[in-house]
N, CA, C and O of each residue as an XYZ file, in Angstrom:
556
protein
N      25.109    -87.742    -45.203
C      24.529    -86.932    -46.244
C      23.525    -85.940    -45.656
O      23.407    -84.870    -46.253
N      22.902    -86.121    -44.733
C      22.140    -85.396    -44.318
C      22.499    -84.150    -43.459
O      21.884    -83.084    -43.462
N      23.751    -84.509    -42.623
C      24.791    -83.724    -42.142
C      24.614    -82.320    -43.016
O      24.201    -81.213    -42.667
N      25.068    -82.790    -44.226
C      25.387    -81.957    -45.376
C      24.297    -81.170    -45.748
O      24.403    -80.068    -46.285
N      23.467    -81.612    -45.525
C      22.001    -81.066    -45.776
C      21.866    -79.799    -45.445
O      21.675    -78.777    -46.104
N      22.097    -80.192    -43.446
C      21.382    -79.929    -42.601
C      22.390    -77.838    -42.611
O      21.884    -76.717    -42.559
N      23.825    -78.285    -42.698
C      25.067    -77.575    -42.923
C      24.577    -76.527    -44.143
O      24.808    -75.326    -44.002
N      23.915    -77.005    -45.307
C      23.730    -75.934    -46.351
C      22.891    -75.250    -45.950
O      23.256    -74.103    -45.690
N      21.108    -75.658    -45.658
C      20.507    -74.960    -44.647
C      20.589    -74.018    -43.746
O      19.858    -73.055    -43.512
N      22.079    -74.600    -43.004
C      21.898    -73.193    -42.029
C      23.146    -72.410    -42.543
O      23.470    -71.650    -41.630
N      23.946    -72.272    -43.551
C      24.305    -71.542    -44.349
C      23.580    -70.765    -45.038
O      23.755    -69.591    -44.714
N      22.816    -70.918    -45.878
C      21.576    -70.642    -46.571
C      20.373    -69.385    -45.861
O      19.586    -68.588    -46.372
N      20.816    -69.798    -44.218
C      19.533    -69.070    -44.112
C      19.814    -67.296    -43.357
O      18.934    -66.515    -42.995
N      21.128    -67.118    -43.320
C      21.567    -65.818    -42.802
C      21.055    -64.630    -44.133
O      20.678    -63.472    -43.958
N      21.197    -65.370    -45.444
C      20.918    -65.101    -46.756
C      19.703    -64.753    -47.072
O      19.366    -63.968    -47.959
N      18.474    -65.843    -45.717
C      17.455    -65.198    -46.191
C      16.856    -63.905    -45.548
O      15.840    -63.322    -45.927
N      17.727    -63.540    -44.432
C      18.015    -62.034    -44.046
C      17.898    -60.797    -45.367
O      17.126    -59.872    -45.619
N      18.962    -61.305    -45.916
C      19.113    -60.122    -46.979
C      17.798    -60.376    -48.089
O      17.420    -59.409    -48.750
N      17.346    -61.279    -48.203
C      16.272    -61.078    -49.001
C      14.977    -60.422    -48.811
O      14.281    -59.829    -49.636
N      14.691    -60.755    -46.923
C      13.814    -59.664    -46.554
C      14.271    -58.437    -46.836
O      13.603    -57.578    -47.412
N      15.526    -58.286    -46.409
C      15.591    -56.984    -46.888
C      16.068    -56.208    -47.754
O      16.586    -55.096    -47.654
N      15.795    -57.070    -48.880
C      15.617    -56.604    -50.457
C      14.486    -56.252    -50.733
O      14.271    -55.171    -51.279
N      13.159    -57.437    -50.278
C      11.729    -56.666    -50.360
C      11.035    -55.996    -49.590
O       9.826    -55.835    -49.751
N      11.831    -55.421    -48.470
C      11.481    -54.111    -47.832
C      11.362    -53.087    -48.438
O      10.425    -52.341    -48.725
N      13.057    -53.133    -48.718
C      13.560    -51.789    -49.488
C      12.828    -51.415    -50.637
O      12.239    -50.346    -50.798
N      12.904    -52.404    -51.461
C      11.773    -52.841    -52.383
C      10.434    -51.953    -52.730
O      10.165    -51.078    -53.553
N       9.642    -52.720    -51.536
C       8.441    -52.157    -51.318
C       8.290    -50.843    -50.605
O       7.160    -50.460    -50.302
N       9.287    -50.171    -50.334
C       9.198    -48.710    -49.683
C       9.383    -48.022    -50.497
O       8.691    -47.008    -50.593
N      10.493    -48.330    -51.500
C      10.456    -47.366    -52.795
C       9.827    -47.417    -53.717
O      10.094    -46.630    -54.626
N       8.646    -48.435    -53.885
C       7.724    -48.630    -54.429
C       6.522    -47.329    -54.047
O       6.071    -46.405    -54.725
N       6.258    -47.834    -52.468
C       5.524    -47.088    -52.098
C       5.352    -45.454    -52.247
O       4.344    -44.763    -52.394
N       6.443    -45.196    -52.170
C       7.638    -43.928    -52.216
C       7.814    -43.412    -53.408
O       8.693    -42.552    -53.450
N       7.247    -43.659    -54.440
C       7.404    -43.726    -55.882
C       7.162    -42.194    -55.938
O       8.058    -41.378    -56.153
N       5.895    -41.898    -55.729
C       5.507    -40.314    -56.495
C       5.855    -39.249    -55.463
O       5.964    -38.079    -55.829
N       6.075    -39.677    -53.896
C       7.525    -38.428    -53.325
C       8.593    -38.251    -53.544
O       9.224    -37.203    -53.403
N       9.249    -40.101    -54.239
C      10.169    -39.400    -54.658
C      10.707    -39.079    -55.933
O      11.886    -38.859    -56.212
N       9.402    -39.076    -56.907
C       9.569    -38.699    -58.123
C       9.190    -36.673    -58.108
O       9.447    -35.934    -59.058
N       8.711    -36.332    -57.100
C       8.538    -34.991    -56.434
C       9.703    -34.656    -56.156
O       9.828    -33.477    -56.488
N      10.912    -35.164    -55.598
C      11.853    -34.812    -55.184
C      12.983    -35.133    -56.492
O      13.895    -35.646    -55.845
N      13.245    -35.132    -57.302
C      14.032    -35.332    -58.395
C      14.582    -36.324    -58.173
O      15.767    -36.186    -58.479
N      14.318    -37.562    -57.689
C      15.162    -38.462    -57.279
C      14.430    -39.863    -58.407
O      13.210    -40.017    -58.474
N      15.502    -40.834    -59.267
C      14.572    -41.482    -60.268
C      14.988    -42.326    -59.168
O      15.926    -42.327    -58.371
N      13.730    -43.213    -59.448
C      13.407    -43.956    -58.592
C      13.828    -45.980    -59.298
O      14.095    -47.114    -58.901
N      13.577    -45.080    -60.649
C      14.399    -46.611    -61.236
C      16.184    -46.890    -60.943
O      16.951    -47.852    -60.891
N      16.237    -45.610    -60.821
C      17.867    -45.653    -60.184
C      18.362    -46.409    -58.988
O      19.283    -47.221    -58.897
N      17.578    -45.974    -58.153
C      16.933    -47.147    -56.299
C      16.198    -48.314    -56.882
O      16.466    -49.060    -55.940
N      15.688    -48.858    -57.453
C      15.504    -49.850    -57.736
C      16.657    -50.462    -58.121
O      17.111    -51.296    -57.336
N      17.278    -50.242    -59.197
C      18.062    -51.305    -59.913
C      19.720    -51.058    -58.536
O      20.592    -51.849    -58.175
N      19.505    -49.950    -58.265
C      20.812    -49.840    -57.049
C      20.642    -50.787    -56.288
O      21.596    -51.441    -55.868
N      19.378    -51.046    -55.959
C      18.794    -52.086    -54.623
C      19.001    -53.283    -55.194
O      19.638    -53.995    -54.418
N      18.662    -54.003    -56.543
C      18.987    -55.088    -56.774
C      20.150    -55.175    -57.140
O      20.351    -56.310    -57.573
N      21.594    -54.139    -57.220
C      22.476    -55.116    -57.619
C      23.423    -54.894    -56.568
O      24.438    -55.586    -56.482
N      23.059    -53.636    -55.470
C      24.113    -54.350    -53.704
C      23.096    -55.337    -53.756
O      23.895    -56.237    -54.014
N      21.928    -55.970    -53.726
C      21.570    -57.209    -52.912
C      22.476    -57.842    -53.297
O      23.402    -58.061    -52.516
N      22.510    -58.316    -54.545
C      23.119    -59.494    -55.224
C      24.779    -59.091    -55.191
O      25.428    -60.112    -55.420
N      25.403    -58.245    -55.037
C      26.650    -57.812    -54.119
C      26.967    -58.386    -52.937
O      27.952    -59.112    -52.801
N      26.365    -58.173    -52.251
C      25.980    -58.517    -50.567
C      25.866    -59.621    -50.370
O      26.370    -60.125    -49.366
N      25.169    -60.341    -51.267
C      24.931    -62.042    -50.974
C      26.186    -62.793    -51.303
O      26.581    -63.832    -50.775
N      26.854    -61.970    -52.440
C      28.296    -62.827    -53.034
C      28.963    -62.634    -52.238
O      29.559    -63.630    -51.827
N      29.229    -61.482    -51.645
C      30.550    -60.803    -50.568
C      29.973    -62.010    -49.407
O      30.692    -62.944    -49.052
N      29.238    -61.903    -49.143
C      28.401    -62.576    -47.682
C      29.358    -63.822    -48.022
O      30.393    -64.150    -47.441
N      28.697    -64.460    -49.182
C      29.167    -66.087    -48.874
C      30.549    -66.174    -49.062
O      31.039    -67.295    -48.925
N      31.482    -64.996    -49.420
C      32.652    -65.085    -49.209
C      33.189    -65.016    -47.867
O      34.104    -65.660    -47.352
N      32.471    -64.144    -47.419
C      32.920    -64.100    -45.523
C      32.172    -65.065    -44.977
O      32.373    -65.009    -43.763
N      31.207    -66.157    -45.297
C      31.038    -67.027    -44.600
C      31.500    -68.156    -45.128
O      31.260    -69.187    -44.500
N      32.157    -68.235    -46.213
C      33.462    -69.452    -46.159
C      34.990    -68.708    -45.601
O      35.990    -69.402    -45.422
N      34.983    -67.789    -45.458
C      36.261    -67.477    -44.467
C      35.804    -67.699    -43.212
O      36.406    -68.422    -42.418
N      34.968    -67.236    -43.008
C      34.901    -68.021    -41.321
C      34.788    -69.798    -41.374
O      35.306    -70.277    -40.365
N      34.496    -70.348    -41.871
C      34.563    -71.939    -41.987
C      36.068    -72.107    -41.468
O      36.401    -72.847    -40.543
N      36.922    -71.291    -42.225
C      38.875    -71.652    -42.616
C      39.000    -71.478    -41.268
O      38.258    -70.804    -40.554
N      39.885    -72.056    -40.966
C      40.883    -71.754    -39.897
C      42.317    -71.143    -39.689
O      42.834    -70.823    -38.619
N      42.986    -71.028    -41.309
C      43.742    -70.410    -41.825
C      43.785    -69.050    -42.092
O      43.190    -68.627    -43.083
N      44.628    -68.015    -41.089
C      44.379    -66.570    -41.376
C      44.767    -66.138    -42.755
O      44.046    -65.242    -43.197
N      45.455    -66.433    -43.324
C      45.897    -65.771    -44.533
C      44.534    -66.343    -45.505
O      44.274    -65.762    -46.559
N      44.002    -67.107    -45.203
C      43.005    -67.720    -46.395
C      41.477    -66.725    -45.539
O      40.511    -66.383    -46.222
N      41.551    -66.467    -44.279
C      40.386    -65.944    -43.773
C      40.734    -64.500    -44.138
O      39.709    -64.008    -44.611
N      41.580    -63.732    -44.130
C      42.362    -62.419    -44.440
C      41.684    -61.979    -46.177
O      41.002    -61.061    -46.631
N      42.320    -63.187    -46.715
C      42.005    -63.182    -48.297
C      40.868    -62.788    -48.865
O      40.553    -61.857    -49.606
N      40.095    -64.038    -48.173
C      38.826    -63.927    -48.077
C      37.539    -62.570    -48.000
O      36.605    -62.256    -48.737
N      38.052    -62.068    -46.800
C      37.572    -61.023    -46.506
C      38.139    -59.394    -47.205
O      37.406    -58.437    -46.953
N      38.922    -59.231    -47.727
C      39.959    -58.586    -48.348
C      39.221    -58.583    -50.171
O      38.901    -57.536    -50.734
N      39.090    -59.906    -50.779
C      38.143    -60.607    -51.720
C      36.705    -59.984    -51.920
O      36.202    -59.509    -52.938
N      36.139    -60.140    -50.510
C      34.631    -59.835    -51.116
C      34.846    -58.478    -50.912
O      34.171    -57.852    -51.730
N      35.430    -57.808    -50.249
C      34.982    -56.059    -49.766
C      35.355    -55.546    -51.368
O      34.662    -54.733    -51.979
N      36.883    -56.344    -52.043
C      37.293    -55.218    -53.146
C      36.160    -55.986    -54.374
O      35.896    -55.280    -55.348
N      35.724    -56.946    -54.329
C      34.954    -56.875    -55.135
C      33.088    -56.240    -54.922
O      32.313    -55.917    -55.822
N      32.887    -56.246    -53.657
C      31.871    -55.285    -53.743
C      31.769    -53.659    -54.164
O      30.925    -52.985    -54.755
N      33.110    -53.377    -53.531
C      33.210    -52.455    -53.862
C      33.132    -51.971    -55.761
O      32.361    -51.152    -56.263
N      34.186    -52.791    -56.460
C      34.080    -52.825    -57.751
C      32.508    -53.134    -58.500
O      32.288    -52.610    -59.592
N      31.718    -53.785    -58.013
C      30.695    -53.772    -58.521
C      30.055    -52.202    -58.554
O      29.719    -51.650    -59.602
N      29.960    -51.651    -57.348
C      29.664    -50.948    -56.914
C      29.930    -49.453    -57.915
O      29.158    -48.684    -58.487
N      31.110    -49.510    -57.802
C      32.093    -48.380    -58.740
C      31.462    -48.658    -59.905
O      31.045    -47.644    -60.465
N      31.139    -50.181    -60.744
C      31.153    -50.227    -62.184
C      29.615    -49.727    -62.714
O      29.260    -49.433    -63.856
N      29.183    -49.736    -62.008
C      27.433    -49.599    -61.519
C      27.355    -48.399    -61.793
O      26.769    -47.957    -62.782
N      27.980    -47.689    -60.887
C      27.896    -45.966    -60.643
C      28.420    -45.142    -61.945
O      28.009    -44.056    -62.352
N      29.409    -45.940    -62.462
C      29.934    -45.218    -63.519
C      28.981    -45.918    -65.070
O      28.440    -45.219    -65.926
N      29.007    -46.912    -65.051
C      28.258    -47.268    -66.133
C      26.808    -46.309    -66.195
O      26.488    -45.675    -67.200
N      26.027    -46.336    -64.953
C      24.823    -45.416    -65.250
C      25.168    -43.937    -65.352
O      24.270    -43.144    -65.636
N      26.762    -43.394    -65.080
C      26.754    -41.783    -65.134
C      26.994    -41.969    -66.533
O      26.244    -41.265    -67.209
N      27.750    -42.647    -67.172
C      28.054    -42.825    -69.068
C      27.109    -42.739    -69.564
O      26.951    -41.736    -70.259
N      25.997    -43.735    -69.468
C      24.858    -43.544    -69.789
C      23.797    -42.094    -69.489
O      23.742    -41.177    -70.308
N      23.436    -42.094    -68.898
C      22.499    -40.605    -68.059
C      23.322    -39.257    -68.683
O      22.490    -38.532    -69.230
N      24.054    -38.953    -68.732
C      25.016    -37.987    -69.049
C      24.827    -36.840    -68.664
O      25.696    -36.452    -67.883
N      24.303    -36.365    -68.815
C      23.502    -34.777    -67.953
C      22.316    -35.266    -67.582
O      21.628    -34.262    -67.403
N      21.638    -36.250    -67.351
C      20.301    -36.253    -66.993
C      20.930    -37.262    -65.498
O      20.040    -37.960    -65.014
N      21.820    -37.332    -65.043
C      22.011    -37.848    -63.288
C      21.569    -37.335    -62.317
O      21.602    -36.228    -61.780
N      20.948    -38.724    -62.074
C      20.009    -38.405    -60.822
C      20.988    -38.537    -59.562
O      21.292    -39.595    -59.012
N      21.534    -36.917    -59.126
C      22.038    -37.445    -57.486
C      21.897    -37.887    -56.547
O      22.576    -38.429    -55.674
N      20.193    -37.451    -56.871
C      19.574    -37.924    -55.136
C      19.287    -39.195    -55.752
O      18.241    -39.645    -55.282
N      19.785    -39.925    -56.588
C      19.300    -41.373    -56.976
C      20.715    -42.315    -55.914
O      20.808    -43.129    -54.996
N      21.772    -41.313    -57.046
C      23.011    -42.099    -56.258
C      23.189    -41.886    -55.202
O      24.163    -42.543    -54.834
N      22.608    -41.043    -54.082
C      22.655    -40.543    -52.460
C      21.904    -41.895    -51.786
O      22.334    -42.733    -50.993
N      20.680    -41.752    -52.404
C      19.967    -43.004    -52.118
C      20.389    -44.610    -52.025
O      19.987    -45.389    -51.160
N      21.548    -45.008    -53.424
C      21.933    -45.976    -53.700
C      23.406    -45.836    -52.488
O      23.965    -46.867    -52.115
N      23.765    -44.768    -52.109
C      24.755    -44.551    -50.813
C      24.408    -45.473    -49.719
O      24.984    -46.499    -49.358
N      22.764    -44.583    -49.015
C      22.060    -44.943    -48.535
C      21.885    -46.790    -48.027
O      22.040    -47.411    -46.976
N      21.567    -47.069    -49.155
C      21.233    -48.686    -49.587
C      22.014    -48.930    -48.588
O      21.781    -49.334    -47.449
N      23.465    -48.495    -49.410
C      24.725    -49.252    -49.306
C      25.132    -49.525    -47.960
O      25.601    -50.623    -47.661
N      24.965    -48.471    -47.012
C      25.336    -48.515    -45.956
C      24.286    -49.739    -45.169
O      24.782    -50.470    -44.312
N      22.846    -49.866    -45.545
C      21.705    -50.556    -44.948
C      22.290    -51.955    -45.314
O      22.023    -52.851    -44.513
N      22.953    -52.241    -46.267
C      23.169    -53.514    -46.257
C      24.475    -54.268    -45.821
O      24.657    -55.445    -45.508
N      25.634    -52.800    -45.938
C      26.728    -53.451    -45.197
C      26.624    -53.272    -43.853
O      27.669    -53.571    -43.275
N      25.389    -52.738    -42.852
C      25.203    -52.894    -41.735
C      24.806    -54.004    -41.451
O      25.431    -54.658    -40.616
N      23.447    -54.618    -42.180
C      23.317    -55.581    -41.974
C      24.469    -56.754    -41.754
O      24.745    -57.305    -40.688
N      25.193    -57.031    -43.332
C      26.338    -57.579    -43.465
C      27.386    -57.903    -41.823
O      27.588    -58.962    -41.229
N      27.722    -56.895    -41.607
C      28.153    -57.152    -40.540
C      27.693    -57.658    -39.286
O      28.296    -58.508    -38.630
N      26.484    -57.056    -38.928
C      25.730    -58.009    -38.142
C      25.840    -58.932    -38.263
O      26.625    -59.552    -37.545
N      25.214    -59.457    -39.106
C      25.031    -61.342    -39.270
C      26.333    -61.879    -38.895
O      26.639    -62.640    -37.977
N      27.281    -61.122    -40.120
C      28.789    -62.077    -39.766
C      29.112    -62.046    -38.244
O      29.576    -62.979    -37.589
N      28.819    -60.944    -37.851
C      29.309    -60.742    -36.054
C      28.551    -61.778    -35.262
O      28.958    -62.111    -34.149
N      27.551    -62.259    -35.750
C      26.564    -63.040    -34.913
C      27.138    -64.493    -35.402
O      27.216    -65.306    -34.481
N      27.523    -64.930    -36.591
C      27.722    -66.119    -37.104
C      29.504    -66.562    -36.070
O      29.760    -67.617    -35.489
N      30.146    -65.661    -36.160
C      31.366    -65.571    -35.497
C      31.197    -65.691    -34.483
O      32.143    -66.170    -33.857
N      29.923    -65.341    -33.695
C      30.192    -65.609    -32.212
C      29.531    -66.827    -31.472
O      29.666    -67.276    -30.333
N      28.628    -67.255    -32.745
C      28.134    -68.576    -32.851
C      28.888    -69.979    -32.931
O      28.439    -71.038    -32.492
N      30.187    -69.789    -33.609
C      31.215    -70.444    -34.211
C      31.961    -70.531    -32.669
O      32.493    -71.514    -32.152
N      31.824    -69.293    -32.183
C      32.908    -69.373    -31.162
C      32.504    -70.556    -29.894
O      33.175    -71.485    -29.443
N      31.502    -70.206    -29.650
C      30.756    -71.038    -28.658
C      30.379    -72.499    -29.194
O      29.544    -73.136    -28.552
N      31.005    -73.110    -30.441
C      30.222    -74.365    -30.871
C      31.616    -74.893    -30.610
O      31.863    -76.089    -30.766
């Protein structure tokens, strides 16, 4: 049982990667508030962009880190295939739900920004997995 413990833990903690850097991002666009409310850019737009790739990122994540567990390519294939089209779809439903809404009042440099994010966290993303994979390899 403790095995099990010990196993969720260090599952658990590549995750707490992305949470630092949720309250980075966080706190920079916080900070960042009245340059970049100077620059036409809403800033509640980067906020709520930032919280919902985090929570994107963390789902996709633990999908590619139960494909790496498998040993089965078609189930590791799936897997990975799984979280990208559903990040992506979040992603899309996000972008379009706030242009429906906003209607002429879209903030571009909001969604440039939420681009931005995007790329900061599927860099991360990959990192970790590249590091967890090569961890796996050597165990």
């Amino acid at each position: 049982m403790s095995i099990q413990a010990g196993q969720s833990k260090k599952s658990l903690q590549p995750v707490s990667r992305f949470v630092v850097i949720f309250i980075v991002l966080t706190v920079i666009i916080f900070l960042l508030k009245s340059w970049v409310k100077e620059n036409d850019v809403d800033y509640v737009v980067l906020l709520t962009g930032n919280t919902i790739l985090f929570l994107a990122t963390v789902f996709s994540f633990l999908l590619y880190n139960k494909a790496l567990q498998n040993n089965n390519p078609n189930v590791f294939i799936r897997f990975i295939y799984g979280g990208m089209l559903m990040k992506m779809v979040i992603c899309l439903a996000a972008a379009v739900i706030y242009i429906l809404l906003a209607k002429n009042n879209v903030s571009k440099f909001g969604l440039f920004g939420c681009f931005i994010l995007y790329i900061i966290y599927t860099f991360a993303e990959v990192k970790i997995l590249m590091q967890l994979s090569k961890q796996q390899k050597n165990v």
